[in-house]
N, C-alpha and C positions, 0 to 999 in steps of 0.2 A: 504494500500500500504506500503510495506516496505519502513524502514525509509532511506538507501540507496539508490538511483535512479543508477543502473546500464546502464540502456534502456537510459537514459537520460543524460546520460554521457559521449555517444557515441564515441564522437569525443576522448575525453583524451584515451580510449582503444587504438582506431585507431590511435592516433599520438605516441602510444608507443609502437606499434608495428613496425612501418615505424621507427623508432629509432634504431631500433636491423634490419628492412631490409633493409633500404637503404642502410646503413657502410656495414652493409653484401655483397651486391651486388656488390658493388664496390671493395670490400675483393677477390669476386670472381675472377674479374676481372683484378684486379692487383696483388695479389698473387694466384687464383687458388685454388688447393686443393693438397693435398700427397697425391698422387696416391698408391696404392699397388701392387705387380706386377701380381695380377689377373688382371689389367688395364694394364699395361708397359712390363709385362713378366720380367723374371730373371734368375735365378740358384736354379737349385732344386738337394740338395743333401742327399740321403737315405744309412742309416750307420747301420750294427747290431754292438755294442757292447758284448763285451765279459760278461760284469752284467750289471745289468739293472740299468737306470743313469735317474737323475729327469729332467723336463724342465731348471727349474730353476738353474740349473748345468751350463747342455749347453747353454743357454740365459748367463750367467759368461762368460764363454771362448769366444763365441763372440761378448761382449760388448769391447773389444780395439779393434775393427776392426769397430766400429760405425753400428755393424748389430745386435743389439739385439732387435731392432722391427724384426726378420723374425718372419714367421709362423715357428712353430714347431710341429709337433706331433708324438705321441708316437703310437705304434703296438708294433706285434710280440706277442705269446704266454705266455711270461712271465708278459705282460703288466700288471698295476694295473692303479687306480685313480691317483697314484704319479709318477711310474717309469714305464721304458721296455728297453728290450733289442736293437727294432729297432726304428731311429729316423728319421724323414722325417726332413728338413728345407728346406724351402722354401724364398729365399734372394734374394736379386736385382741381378742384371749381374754381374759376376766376370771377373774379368781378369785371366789371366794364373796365373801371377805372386801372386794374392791378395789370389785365392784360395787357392793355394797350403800354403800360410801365413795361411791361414782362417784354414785348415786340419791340420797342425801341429800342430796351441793353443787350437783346439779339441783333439788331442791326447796327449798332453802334460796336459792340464788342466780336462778333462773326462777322456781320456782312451783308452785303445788300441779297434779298428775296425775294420772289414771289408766292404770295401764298395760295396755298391750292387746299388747302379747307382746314376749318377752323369751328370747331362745335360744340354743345357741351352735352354728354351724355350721361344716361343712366349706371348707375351698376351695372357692367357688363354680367359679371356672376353672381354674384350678392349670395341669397339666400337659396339661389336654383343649386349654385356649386358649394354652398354647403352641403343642403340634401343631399347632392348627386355623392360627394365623398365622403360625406356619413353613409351612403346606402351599400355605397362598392365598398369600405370596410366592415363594415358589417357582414356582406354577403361575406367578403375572402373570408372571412373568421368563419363564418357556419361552415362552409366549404372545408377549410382546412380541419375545423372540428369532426366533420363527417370523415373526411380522407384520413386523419389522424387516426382516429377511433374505428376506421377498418382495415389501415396497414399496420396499429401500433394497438392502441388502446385506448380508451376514453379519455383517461386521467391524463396521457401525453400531449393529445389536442388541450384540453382545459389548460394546462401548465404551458404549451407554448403561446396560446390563447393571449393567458395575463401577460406575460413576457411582452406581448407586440402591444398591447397597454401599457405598459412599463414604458415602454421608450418609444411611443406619443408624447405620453406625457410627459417624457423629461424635455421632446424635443419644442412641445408648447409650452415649460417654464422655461426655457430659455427665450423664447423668444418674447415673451412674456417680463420676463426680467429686465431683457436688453433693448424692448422695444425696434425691436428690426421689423419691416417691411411683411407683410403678410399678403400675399398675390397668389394669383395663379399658378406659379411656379413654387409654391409652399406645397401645395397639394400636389404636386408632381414627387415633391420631395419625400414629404409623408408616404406614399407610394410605394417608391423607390427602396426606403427605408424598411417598409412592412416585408419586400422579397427578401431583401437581403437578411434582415436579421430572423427569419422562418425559415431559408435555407440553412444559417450555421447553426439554428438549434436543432432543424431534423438530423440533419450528418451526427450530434450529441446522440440523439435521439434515438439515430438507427442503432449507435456502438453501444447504448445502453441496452439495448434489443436484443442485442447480441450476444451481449455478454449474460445477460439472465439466464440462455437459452444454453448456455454453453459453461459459464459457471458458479449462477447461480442454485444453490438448493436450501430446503427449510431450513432455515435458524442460520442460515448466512448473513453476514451484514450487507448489508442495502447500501450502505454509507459509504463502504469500500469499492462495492462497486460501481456506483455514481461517481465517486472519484477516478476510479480506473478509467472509465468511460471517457473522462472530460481532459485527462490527462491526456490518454490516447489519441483524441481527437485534437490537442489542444496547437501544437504546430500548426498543422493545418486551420484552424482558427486564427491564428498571430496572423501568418501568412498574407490570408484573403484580409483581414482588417485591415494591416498595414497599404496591402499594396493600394485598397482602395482609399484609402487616406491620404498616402502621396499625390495620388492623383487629383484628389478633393481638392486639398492643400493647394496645390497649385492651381488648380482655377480659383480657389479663393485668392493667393494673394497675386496672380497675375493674368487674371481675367479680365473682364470690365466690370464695372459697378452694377451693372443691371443681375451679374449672377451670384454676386456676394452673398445675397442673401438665401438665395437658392446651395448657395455653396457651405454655406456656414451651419444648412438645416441637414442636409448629407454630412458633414461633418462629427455634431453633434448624435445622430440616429447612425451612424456607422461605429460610431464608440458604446454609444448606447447597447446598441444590437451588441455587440463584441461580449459588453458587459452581462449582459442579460442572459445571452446563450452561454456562458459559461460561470457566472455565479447564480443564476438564476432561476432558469429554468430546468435544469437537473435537479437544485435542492427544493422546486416548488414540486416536479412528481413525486417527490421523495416524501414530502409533507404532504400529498396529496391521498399519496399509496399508505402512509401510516395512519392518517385520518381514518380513513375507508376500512384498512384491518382493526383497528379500536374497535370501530364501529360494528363490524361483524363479530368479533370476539363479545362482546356487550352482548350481542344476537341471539 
């Protein structure tokens, strides 16, 4: 048995994660999140310039006007990876008076435009892509509960189940804490984060499978073998977190601003998951399977 007890540890995992969720939840609750205006709606103004002008130009001219979180994006035929001639922003609600400020220290600090539309819209997603990404988690989870509970067992779905709750919710206290950008691309992230971190807990999952079937028997500890398991598997855990974190990493810090924050939410939900699949969801079957024999010995 490794000299380590993870499986038997249990509780310290689980009180340090209720650490980062409780404050979180209450974060939610009393400050909320920043919304983006694929949530709130706003002003969306699309401009050709006369030469092709970088992000990072136009995010200058509208940082004294406190809008340099808009989305920005670049088109038009002259485009490259750095510049183009036409530029989309996408910004909160303007007023008469704020726009017309906002258009002059683009002309005066970019350059001369023409503008090819200028409008103010609703929440593009609001409330439809909440629903929509509560219902498609939702559904994964039955899903996986069902497939869980006819290639493994009940208790292993249930236990991978909380785990991808687990680390939602730490990646909505963070953003919750830090007040970062909440868009369309959150929910991409969220996503991204429920595959990844349900794949390194079934790969736990299968070797704990395995290992019952193989050397597992009555009055054996459980304990040791959810450690065997998680050790076994655990290189290949480092492995895939790392390499996806390097790669995070670097679109966080040499990306553009518009993926930061997409960047920071894979970031946070790839350490998550790391964490979760291997202190977490082995020692939650674990408390799940000794719940459940109590309860039949009681029987």
């Amino acid at each position: 048995m490794p000299k380590f007890d993870i499986a038997g540890r249990a509780k310290i995992w689980f009180i340090i994660s209720l650490l980062i969720i409780i404050p979180g939840l209450i974060s939610m609750v009393v400050r909320g999140f920043n919304f983006g205006i694929d949530f709130t709606g706003g002003t969306i103004i699309d401009l050709k310039f006369e030469q092709p002008v970088e992000i990072s130009k136009v995010r200058d001219a509208l940082k004294p006007f406190g809008l340099d979180n808009s989305t920005i994006q670049l088109s038009g035929e002259s485009s490259d990876v750095t510049a183009a001639t036409n530029v989309m922003i996408r910004t909160v609600d303007l007023e008469e008076v704020q726009r017309k400020d906002v258009m002059a220290g683009i002309r005066e600090n970019v350059g001369a435009y023409e503008v090819l539309r200028e409008e103010k819209v609703g929440a593009v997603i609001g409330g439809e892509l909440i629903f929509n990404a509560v219902m498609a988690l939702v559904i994964s989870w039955v899903l996986i509960i069902l497939y869980i509970a006819y290639r493994f067992e009940f208790k292993f779905g249930i236990a991978a189940i909380i785990a991808l709750v687990h680390d939602i919710l730490i990646v909505l206290a963070f953003f919750s804490f830090t007040q970062r950008q909440v868009d369309s691309s959150f929910v991409a992230a969220l996503l991204t984060i429920v595959g990844y971190s349900i794949n390194d807990t079934i790969v736990i999952f299968d070797r704990i499978r395995e290992n019952l079937k193989l050397h597992f028997k009555r009055g054996s500890d459980a304990v040791a073998l959810v450690n065997r398991s998680v050790y076994q598997t655990l290189t290949r855990s480092l492995y895939t977190v790392f390499t996806c974190l390097f790669t995070t990493f670097a679109l966080f810090f040499f990306g553009g601003e518009t993926t930061k924050d997409f960047a920071f939410a894979l970031i946070v939900g790839f350490t998550s998951g790391c964490y979760s699949s291997i202190f977490i969801a082995g020692p939650l079957w674990l408390t799940l399977r000794n719940m459940a024999n109590k309860k039949g010995t009681r029987e």
